[in-house]
N, C-alpha and C positions, 0 to 999 in steps of 0.2 A: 644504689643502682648506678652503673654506669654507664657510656654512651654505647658501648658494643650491647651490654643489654637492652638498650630501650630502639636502637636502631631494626633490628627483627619486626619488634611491637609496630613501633612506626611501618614500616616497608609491609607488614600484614594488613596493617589498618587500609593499605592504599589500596594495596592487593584487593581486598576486598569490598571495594569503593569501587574502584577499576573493573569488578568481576559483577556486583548491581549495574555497571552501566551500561555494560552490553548486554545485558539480559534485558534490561529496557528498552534498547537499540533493536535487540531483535523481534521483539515485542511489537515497535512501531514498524517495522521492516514488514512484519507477516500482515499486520493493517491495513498497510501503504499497499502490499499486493492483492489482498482480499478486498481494497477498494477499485483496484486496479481493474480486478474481474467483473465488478457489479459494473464498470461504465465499462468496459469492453461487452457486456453480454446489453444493453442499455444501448450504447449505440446500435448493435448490430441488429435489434426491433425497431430503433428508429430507421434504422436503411430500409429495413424490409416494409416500415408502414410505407417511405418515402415510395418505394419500388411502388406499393400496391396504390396509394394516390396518382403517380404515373401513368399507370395502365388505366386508370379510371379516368384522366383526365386525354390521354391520349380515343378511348373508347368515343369521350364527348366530344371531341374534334371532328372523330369520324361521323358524329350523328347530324351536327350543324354545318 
């Protein structure tokens, strides 16, 4: 075997090393944004409890 043959082999093997790694990449990527959504939808119940503690403590202001 010579270098022109084995150089293919080689440069395939990378090839497909290089093509596992972004499928892993994008893998973490789709995660990272499905994690993204759970504390985007997570804050925006903490705002709304925060709102409705507000009004309830505003209400008690009015009473005393």
């Amino acid at each position: 075997m010579d270098t022109l043959d084995v150089c293919p082999s080689i440069l395939n093997s990378y090839l497909l090393t290089l093509d596992g790694s972004i499928v892993t990449l994008g893998r973490y990527l789709l995660t990272l944004d499905r994690l993204h959504a759970t504390l985007g939808g997570s804050v925006a119940r903490l705002d709304r409890c925060l709102a409705k503690l507000d009004g309830c403590l505003a209400r008690l202001d009015d009473r005393v």
